[in-house]
Each structure stands twice: as C-alpha cells, then as structure tokens.
C-alpha positions as CSV (number, residue, x, y, z in Angstrom):
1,X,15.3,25.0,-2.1
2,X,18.0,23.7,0.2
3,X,20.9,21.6,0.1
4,X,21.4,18.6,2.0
5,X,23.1,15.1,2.9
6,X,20.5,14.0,5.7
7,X,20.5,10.7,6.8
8,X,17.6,8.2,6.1
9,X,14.3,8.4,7.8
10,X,12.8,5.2,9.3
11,X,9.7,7.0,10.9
12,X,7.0,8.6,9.5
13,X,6.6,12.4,10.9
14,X,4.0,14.6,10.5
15,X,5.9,16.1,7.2
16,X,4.6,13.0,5.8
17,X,0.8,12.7,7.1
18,X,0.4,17.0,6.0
19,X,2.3,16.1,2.5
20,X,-0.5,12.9,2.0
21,X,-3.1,15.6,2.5
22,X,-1.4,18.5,0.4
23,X,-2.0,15.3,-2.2
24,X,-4.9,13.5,-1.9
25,X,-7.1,16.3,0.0
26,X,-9.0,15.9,-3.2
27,X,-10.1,12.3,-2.2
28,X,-11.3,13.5,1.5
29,X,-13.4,16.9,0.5
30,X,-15.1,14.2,-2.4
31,X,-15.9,11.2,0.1
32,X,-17.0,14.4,2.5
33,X,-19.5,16.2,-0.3
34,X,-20.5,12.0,-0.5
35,X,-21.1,11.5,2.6
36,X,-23.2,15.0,3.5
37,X,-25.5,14.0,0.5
38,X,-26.0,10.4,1.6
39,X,-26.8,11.8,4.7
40,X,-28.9,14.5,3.0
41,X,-30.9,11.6,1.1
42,X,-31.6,9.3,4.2
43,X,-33.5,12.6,5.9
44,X,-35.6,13.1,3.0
45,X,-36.6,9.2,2.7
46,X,-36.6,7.9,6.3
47,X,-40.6,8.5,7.6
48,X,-40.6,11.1,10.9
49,X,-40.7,9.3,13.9
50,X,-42.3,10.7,16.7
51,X,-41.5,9.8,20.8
52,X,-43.7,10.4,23.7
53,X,-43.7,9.5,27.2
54,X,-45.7,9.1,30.4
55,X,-44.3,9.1,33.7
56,X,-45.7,7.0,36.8
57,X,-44.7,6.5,40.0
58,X,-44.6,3.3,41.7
59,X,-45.6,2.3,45.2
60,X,-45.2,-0.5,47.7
61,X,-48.0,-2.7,47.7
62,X,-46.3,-5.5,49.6
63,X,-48.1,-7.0,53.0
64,X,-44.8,-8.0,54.7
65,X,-45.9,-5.0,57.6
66,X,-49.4,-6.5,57.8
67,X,-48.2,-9.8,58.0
68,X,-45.9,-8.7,61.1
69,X,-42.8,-8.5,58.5
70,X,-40.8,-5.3,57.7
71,X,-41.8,-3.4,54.4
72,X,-39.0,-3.9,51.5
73,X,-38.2,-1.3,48.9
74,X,-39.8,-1.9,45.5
75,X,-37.3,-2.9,43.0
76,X,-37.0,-0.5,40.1
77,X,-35.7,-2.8,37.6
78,X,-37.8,-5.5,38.1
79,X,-40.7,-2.9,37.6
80,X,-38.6,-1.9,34.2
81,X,-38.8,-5.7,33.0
82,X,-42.6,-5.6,34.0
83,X,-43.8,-2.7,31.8
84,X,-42.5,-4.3,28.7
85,X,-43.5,-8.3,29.7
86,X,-45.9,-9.9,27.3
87,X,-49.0,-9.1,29.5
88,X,-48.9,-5.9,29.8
89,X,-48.2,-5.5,26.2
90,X,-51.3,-7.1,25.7
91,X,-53.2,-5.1,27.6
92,X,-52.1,-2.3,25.8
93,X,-52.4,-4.0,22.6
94,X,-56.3,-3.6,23.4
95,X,-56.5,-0.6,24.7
96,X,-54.9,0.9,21.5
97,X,-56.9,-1.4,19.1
98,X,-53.4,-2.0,17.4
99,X,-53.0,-4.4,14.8
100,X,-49.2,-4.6,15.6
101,X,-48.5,-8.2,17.9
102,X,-47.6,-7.3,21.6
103,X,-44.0,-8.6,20.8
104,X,-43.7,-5.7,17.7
105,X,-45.5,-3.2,19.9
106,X,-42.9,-3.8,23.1
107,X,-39.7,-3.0,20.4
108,X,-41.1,0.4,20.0
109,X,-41.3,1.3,24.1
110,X,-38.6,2.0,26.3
111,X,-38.3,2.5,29.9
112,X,-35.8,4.0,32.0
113,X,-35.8,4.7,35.7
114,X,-34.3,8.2,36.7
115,X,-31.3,7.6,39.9
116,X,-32.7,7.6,43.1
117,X,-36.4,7.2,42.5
118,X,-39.7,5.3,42.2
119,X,-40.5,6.8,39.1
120,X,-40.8,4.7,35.5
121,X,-40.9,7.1,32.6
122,X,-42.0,5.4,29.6
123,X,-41.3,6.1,26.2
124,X,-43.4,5.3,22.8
125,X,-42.0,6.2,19.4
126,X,-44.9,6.0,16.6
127,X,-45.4,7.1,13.1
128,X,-47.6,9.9,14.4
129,X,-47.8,12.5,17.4
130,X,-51.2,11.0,18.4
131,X,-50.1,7.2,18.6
132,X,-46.7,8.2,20.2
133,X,-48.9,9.8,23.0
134,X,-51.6,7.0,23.2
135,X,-48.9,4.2,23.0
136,X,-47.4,5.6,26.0
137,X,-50.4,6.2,27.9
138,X,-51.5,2.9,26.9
139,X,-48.7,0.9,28.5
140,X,-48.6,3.1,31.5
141,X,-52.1,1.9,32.2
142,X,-51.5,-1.3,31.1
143,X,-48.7,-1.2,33.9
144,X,-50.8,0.0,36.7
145,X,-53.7,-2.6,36.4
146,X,-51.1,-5.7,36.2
147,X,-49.7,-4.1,39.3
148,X,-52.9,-3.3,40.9
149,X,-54.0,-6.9,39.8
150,X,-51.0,-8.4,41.3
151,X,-51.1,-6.4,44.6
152,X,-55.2,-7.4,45.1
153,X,-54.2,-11.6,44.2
154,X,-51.8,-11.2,46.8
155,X,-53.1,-9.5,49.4
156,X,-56.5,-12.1,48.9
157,X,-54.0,-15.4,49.2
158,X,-52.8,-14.1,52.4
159,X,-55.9,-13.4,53.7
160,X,-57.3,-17.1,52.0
161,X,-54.2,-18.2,54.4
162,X,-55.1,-16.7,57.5
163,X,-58.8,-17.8,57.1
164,X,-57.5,-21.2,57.4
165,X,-55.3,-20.8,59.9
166,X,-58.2,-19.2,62.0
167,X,-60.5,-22.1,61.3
168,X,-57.9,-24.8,62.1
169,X,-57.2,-22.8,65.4
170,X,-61.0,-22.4,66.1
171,X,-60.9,-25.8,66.1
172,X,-58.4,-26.5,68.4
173,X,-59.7,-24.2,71.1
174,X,-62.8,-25.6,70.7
175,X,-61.4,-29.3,71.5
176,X,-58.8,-27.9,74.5
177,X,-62.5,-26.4,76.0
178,X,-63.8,-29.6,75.5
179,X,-61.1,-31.8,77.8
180,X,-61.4,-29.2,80.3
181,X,-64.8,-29.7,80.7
182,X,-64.6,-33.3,81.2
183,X,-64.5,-34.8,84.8
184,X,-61.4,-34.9,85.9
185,X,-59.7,-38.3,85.4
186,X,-56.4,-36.9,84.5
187,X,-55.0,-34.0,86.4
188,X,-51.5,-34.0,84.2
189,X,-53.6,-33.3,81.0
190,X,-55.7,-31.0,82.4
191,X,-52.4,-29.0,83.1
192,X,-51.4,-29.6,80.0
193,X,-54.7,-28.5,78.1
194,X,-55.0,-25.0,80.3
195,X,-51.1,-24.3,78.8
196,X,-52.6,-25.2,75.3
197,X,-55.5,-23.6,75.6
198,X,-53.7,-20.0,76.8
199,X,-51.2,-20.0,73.5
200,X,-53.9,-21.3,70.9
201,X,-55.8,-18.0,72.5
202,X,-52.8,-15.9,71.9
203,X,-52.5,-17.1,68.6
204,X,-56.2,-16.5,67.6
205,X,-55.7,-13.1,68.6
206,X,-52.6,-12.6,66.3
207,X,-54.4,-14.1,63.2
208,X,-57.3,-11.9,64.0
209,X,-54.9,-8.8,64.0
210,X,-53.3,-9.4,60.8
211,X,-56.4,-10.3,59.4
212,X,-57.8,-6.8,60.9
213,X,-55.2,-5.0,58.7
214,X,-55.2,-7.2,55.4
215,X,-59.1,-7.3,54.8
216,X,-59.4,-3.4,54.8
217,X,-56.4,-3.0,52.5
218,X,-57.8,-5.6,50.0
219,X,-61.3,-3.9,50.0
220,X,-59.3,-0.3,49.3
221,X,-57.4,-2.1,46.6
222,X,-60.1,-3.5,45.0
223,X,-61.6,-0.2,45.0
224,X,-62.2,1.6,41.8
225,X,-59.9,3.9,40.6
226,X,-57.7,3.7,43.4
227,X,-53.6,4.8,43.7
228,X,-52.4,2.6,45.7
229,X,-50.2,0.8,43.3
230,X,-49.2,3.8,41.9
231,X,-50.5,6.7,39.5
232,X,-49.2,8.6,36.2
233,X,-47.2,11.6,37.1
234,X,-47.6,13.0,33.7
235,X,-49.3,11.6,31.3
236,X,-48.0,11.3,27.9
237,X,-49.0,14.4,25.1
238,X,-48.4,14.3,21.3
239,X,-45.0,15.9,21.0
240,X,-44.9,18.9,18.3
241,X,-42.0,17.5,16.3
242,X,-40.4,14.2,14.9
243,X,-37.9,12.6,17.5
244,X,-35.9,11.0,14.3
245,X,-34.9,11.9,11.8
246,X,-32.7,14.9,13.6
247,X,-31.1,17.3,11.0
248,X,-28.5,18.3,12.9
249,X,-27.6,15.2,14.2
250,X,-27.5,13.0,11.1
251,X,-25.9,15.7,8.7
252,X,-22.6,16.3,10.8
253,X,-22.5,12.8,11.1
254,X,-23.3,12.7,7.2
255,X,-20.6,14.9,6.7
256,X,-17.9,13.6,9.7
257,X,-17.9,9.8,8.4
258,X,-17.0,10.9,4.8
259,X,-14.4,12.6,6.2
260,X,-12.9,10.2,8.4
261,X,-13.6,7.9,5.2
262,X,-12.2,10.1,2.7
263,X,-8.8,10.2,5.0
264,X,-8.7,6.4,4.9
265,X,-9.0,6.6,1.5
266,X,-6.5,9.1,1.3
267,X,-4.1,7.3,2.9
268,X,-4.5,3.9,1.3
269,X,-4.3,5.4,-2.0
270,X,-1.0,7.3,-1.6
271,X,0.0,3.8,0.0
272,X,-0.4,2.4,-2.9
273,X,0.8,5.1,-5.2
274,X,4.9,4.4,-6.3
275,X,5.8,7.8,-7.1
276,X,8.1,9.7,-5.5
277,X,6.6,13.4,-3.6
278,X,9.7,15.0,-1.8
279,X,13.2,14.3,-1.0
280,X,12.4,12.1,2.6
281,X,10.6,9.8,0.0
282,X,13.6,9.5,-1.9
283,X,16.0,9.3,1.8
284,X,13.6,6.5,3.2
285,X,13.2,4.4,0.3
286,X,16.1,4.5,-2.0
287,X,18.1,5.0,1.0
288,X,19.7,7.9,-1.5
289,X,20.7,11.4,-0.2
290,X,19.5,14.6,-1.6
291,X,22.1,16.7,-2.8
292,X,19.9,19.5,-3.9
293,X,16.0,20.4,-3.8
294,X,14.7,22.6,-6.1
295,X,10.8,24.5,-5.7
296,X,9.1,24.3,-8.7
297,X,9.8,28.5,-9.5
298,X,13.6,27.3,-9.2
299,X,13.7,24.5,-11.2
300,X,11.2,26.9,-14.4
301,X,14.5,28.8,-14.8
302,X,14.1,29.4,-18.2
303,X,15.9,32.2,-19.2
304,X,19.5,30.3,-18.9
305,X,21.6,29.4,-15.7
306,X,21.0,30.6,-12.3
307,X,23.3,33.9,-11.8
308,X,26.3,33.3,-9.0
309,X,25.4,36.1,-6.6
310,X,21.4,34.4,-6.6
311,X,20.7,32.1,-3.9
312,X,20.1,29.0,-6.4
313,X,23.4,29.6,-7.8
314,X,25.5,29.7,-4.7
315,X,23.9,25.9,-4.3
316,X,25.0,25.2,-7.1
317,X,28.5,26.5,-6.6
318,X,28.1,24.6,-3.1
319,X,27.1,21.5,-5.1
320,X,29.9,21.5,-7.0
321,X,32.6,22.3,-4.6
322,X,30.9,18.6,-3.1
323,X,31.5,17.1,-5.7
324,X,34.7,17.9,-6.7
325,X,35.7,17.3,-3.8
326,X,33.9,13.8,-3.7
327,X,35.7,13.6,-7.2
328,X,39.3,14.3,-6.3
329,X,41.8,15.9,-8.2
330,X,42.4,15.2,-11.9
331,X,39.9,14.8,-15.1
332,X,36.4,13.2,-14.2
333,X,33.7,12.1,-15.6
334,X,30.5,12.9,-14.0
335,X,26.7,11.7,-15.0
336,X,23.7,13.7,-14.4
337,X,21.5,10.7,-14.8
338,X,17.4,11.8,-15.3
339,X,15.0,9.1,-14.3
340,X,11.8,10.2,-15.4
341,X,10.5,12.3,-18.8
342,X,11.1,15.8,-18.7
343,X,13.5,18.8,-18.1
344,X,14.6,18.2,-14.6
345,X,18.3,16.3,-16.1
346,X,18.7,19.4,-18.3
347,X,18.3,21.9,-15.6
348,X,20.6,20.0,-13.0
349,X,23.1,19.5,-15.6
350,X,23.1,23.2,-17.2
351,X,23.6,24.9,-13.5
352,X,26.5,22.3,-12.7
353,X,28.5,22.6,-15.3
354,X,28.1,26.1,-15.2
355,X,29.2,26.4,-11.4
356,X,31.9,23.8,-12.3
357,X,33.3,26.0,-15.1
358,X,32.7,29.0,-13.0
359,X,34.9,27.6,-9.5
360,X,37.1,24.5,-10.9
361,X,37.6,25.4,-14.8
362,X,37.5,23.7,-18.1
363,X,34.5,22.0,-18.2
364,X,32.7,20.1,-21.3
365,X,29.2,19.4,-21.0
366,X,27.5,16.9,-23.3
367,X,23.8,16.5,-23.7
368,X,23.1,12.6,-24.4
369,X,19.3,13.0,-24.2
370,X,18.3,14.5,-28.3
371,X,14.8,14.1,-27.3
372,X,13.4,17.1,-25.3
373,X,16.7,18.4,-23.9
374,X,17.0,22.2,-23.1
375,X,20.5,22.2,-22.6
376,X,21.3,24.0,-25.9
377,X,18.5,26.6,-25.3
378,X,19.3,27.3,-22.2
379,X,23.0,27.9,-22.6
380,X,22.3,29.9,-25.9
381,X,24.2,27.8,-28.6
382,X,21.5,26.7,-30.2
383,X,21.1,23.3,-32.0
384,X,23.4,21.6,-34.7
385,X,25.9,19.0,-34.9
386,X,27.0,17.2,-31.8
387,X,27.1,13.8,-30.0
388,X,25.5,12.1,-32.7
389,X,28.5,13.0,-35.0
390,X,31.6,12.6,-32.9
391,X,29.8,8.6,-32.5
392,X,29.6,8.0,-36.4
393,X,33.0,10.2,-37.4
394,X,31.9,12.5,-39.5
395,X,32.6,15.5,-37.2
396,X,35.8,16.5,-34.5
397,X,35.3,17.8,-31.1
398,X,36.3,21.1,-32.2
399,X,33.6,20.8,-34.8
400,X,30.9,20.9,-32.5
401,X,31.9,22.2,-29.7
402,X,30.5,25.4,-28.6
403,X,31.2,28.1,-26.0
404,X,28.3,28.8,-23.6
405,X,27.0,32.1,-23.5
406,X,28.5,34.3,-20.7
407,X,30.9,31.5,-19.3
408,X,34.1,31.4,-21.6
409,X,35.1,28.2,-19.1
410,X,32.0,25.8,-20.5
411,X,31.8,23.9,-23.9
412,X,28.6,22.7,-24.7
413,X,28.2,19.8,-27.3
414,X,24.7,19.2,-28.1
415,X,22.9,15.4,-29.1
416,X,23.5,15.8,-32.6
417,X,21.4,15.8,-35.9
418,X,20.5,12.1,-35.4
419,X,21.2,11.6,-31.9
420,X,18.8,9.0,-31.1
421,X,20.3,6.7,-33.8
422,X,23.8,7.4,-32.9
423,X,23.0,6.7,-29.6
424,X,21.4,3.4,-30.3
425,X,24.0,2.1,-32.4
426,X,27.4,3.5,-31.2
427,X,30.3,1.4,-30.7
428,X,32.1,1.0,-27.4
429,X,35.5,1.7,-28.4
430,X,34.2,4.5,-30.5
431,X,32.8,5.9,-27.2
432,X,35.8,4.9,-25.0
433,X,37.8,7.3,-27.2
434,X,35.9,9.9,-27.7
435,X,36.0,9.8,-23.5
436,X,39.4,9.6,-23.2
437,X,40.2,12.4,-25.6
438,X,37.1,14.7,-23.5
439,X,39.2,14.1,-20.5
440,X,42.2,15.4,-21.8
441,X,40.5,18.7,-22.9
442,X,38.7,19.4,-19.7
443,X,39.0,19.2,-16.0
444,X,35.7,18.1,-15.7
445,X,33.0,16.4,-18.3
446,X,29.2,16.3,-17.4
447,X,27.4,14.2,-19.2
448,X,23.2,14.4,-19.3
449,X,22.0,11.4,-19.7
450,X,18.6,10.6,-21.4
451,X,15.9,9.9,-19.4
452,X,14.1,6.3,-18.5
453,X,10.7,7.2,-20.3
454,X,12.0,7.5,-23.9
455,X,12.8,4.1,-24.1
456,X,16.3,4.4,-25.3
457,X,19.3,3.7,-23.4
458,X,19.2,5.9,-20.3
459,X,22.7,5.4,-19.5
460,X,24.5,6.0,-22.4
461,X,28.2,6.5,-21.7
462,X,27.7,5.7,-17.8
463,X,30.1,3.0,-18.1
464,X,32.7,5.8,-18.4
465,X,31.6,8.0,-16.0
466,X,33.4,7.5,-12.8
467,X,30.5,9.3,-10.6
468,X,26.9,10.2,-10.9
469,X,24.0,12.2,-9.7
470,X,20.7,10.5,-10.4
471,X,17.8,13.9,-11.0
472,X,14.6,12.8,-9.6
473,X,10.9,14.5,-10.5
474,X,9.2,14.7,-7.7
475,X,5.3,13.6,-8.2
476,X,6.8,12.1,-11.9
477,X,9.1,9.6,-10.7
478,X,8.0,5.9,-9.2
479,X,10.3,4.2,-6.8
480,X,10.1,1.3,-9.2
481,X,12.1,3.2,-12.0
482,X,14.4,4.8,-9.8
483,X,15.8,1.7,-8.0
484,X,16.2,0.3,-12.0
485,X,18.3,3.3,-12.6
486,X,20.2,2.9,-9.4
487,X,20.7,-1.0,-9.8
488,X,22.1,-0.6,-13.6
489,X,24.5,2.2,-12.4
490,X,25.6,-0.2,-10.0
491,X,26.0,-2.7,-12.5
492,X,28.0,-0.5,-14.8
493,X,30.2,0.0,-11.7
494,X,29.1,3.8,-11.2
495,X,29.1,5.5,-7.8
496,X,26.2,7.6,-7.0
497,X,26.7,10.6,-5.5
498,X,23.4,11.4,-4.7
499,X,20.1,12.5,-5.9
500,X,18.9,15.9,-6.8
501,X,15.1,16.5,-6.5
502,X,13.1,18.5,-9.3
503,X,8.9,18.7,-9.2
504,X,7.3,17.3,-12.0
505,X,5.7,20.3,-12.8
506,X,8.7,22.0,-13.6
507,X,9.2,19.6,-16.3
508,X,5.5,19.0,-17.8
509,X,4.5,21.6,-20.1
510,X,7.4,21.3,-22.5
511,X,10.0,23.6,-21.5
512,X,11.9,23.6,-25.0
513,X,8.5,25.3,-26.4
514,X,8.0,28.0,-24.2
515,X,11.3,29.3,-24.8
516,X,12.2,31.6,-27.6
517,X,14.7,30.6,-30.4
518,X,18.1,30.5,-29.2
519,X,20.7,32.5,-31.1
520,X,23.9,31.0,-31.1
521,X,26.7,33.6,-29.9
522,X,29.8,33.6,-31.9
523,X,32.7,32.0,-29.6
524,X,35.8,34.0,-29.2
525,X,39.2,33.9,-30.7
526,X,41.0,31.1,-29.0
527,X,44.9,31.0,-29.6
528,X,45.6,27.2,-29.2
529,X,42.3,25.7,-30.9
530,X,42.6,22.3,-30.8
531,X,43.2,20.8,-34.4
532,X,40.3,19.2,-36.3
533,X,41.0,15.2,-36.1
534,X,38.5,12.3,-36.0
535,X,37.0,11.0,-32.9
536,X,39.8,8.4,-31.7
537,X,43.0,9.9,-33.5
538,X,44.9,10.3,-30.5
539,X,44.7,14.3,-30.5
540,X,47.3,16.3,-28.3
541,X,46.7,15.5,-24.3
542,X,45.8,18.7,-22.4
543,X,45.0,21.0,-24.8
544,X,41.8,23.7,-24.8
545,X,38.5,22.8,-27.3
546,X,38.4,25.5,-30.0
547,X,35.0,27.1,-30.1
548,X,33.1,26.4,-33.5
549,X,33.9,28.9,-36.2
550,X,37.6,29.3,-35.3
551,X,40.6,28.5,-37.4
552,X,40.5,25.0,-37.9
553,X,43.6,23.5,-40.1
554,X,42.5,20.5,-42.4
555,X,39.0,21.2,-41.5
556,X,36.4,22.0,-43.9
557,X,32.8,22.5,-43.3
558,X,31.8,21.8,-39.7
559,X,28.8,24.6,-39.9
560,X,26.4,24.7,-37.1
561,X,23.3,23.0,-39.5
562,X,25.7,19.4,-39.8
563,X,27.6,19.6,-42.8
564,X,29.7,17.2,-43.0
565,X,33.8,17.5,-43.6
C-alpha cells in the first residue's frame, strides 16, 4: 500500500512492460507450448535429408608459360559457377542415371571454396545416404572431365595455331632462299632478303620451341586418367545421419518464435485491453492522482475498519488529514464515488470516515449504494431503515442514524429498506434539505456513492457534495467508465480530489456473504439527542445526531426493521 500525489507519467518504464507480463504471461507460455508442438510436428513429417560432399582440388591448366606468357592463378569463383553450369550437370545427370532434369539436380548441390585455397568442396543433399554420396561424387567427376576437356581443346587450338604459323613461315624461308639463289641483278634486295631470311629463322625456332612444350602437354592431358586438371581430395561417403531435419535446431526455434510471438501477442492485447491494472494507469491516462493504494490483503479487510496504530490506518488518518485540509474549515460534503461493481467504494468510505471521526470529529457517513454495500456490516450496525426513508419522509435523521461500533464520533445511516427506488425517484429539494440539515449535525459528511455497473444513478447527491474521491478497481475498471464518472462530476460542478486504487479481486467474491451477521450494538445515552422532525423541517443548526433507540420526543416507532412513525 502507499500513499501518494505523483505526478503523471508520459513514458512507459519497465514497471509497465513487467506488469503486461504479470498479466498476459498466460498468452506467451500458450503461443510458446504452440509453437514447440508445431515445431514438434514439422520433424515428424518433413522426410530426412541427407548431405554429402567430395572435395577436389583444382590446378592450372593454362598455356600462357608455354606460349612465352606468365602463368595466372586459377580463379576460384569462376570454377564455383563451373561445377553447377548446365554441362556438367548433365554429365552427372548420366552418370547417376537420375530421372531429375540437370536444372532440379544443380538446386540440390552447393559449392563453397574454403579462404585461401584451390580447393572446391561440393555438397549433395539427397533423400538417402547413398545418393547424397553418389550425387557428390558424381558432379565432382563431372567437374574434372569438363575441365580436363576444356584444358585438352585448348591446349590443341594453340598448337592448330602454331602449325600454321610454322607452315606460313616455312614458306617464307623457302622463298627468301629462293632470291638468294638467283643471279645477282639486285644487290639492295639481296641485302634485304639475307636480313629477312636471319629473323624468319629466328622466328621458326621460337614456333618450334613452343610447339616443343605444347605437344607433350597435350599428349599427357589426353592421357587416361590423368591429374593434371585436378583430382578429388576426398571423395564423397554416405553420411550416418540426416543433415535436416536437426532436432535441436528446429525445436528451440519451435519453441523461441512462440515466444517472441506470444510477447507480441501479449502486448497487443493488453494494448487493446481498456481496464485499468495499477495506479500509473490511472496517473497517465486519467491524468488523476492516487491518493491511496491498497494490496488486495488490505483492501479484504473484513472484519471492520483498519485499527489506528496499523500501518493501513495511519494512511487513512494521513488521507484524511489531506483532505481536510484540501477541504478547509467548516461542514463539508465529501463523495467517495465507486466506478466499477464491487466493494472497493465501501471499504474507502468505511476507513475515511472512521479516520475522519477519529482526528477531525463528528462525522455522518451515508451509504447511497443499497445494492452490495458492506458499509453496515462492516461498521457493525447492521441493516434497517436509512437513506431510502429520510428521501420519502417517513423516517428522521435521528431515526436512522446509528453509532458505529467502537467510534462514538461516526453515525452511520445505511441505504434504506427500498433504497434503490428512493434513489431513483427522490426529489431535489427533498435531497437539498436533507443535506443542509447533515451539515449542521456533523463536521464532516461522506457520502458512498453507488457504483457505475448497477445501472442506477452513480452519483446520487454529488451535486451537493463539494469534493470527491473517485475508488478505482484495479483489473475491474475500464478507462472508458472512469473518464464518464470523472466528466459527470465535472458537470455537476464537483472537484475531484483524487483517486484511490482497490484490486478487483478484493471486491469479486461478494464480500457482504463471507461475512457473518452483523449485530447491531446498542448506541449510548446521548444528552442532547436531536429531536425527531421530518427530513426538511428546519431542525436546530449544530446540534449532535441521537443514536437510534434513545429518547426521542414526538417520535414513535423508528425500530431498526423500518417501521414507520
């Protein structure tokens, strides 16, 4: 419980994330337990998948050296691109006997290069062990021969090329040899055909070299079962256990998306939900402060009001020294206004008016809620005649008044035989007397008010009151109803002191039936007893209520069961 004026919230802290999860954690362990079994269900019906892979390693097959140039590095990625191409896919495609199309085949093969090497591993994922292994193998073959084949159709063009440069240069020499054999009739272009003759020579021998090194290269290429392409590492084996589905893999991530899920969830609806769960709610949205919070042990007082040396009921005496003071001097009014069905207006109102009587005096507390109020059980003077029959004249103040048990300060008048129909049909100068003639018997009047849910006038005799505190139940109470509650208060021109915060549970359950009967207490002797007179006959300013069952003059019945004078 505490006590507390603090100003409006405009930011969410993370009070207010832990209080949506003290809520809804319901919704999150649910969507969890959902999403585990979902999880649960795809391992059982997804078919095993099972991965193999074959490693090769890939080398340099280019003639740039041979052909006088400077060797390049094989590039990795292009090799990559090459294992899954459409030919070598269809290689493999026959050397697995698949029915599967080379583009369906290449989906289920992947290839990735480890950093810093000439090294392919590739991958196969199959519905078996055996065709995962044979898949791979299969396109790691597959790879080799295009390579291979590409290696040998290149290596045979450039020697093609150098063929024909030989036999155009043969040709040439042979023509030089032929002018310088010829009688000389032109000394300049025999000159001229020695210089020729020298650097076609030189360039016969360079042809010859290259072709020196290219035609042993393409006869070891062409070579069966040669490496020089490259070779398989390690060759692909059936593995010994599906690849997918993983269990402890797709569980927690079963069981982590229903969470995350289940916290959405969570959130949206207590986003959506109007009800009011603790006093920031009521600070950030009706922009109202909390006078007083009671735990749900607090507000199940059942036994009657909170003793002044407990904790609760120093609150309450700290309460109504605020109040008061908010108040001022004189004879007040004050409403203890309940929005929602239940007990939480009774219990507010009961503890008040008792810490009122106890610190400031004569105080009157009338109960304007007759259905479910436990303001006459818990101050122990049972039920009777009340409200109901000061509004219709048939009774006195004095008539049904009654002294609370162990505070001699508070008079309690109850709702009445018929309160609800009083209520509902009560007239407002009736009521505007009976007010001003409360006043003048009391320093201070507390009035609880009915609440919103039994569809009767909530703020019965709030016109009159000059203050009010408006009792919220937590969990029980939407922001919609509240803000009607405050908005007719304003209308009726009633300040609000504040709100003070009960949990719903305090109130569900029925309170008034797990109590046991009340028995009224006789009241003591009181010397001036105020003399019995009809609701609105001007009776004497100032004066103390007499507590049922003493000397009344001109008063006859007035009994506890309603008789009427």
């Amino acid at each position: 419980m505490n006590l507390t004026t603090s100003t409006r919230p405009d930011s969410l802290e993370l009070a207010d994330y832990l209080g949506v999860l003290r809520r809804r954690w319901w919704i999150a362990l649910v969507l969890m337990g959902v999403g585990l079994l979902a999880a649960g269900v795809d391992l059982e019906v997804t078919p095993n998948t099972y991965s193999a892979g074959a490693s090769v390693y890939v080398a340099a097959t280019d003639n740039s050296q041979a052909l006088g140039g400077t060797s390049s590095p094989v590039n990795m990625d292009n090799e990559a691109q090459i294992v899954q191409s459409q030919t070598v896919a269809e290689l493999a495609a026959r050397r697995l006997h698949s029915s599967l199309t080379p583009r369906d085949l290449v989906k289920r093969v992947g290839v990735t290069v480890p950093p810093n090497t000439t090294v392919l591993d590739i991958n196969c994922n199959a519905a078996t062990a055996r065709r995962a292994a044979a898949c791979a193998n299969a396109f790691a073959a597959a790879y080799l021969s295009v390579r291979l084949a590409s290696a040998v159709n290149t290596d045979q063009s450039a020697v093609t090329a150098l063929q024909s440069k030989l036999n155009a240069l043969a040709g040439t020499i042979g023509t030089l040899n032929a002018e310088l054999s010829a009688p000389a009739s032109n000394p300049a272009r025999r000159v001229t055909a020695r210089v020729e003759l020298r650097g076609a020579n030189a360039q016969l021998g360079a042809l010859v070299s290259q072709l020196t090194l290219l035609v042993p290269q393409l006869t070891s290429l062409q070579a069966p079962n040669n490496a020089l392409a490259g070779h398989v590492i390690n060759a692909a084996v059936p593995p010994t256990s599906p690849s997918a589905p993983r269990a402890l893999l797709l569980l927690p991530s079963g069981l982590l998306a229903g969470l995350i899920i289940g916290l959405l969830a969570a959130f949206f609806v207590d986003r959506r939900d109007e009800r009011l769960h603790a006093p920031r709610d009521i600070e950030r949205f009706l922009d109202l402060p909390v006078l007083v919070s009671l735990d749900a042990e607090q507000a199940g007082m059942r036994s009657g009001p909170a003793s002044p040396a407990s904790r609760v009921g120093q609150v309450f005496a700290e309460l109504a020294r605020e109040v008061a003071g908010a108040l001022g001097e004189g004879s007040h009014v004050l409403l203890v206004a309940g929005v929602a069905p239940g007990t939480g207006a009774g219990v507010i109102a009961v503890n008040l008016a008792t810490a009122l009587a106890r610190t400031r005096g004569e105080v009157v507390l009338v109960s304007a809620a007759p259905r479910g109020t436990v303001t006459p059980q818990l101050l122990g003077v049972g039920d009777g005649r009340g409200l109901a029959e000061l509004l219709t004249g048939s009774a006195t103040i004095s008539d049904v008044a009654r002294t609370a048990a162990d505070v001699a300060d508070l008079r309690v008048i109850g709702p009445g035989v018929d309160g609800a129909g009083a209520l509902l049909h009560r007239r407002h100068d009736v009521s505007r007397s009976l007010m001003v003639e409360l006043r003048s018997c009391a320093q201070c009047v507390v009035i609880e008010a009915e609440p919103a849910g039994d569809g009767s006038d909530v703020l019965i005799l709030a016109e009159f009151a000059d203050a009010a505190i408006v009792v919220i139940e937590t969990s029980g109470t939407t922001r919609s109803d509240a803000i009607d509650c405050l908005r007719r208060l304003d209308r009726l021109g009633t300040t609000v002191l504040g709100a003070a915060v009960v949990p719903a549970s305090a109130s569900v359950g029925g309170l008034p039936s797990a109590l046991p009967p009340a028995v009224p207490r006789p009241a003591p002797e009181q010397p001036n007893a105020l003399a019995a007179q009809p609701v609105g006959s001007g009776g004497a300013q100032g004066r103390p209520l007499a507590a049922e069952g003493s000397p009344q003059p001109g008063a006859t019945g007035g009994s506890e069961q309603g008789g009427s004078r």
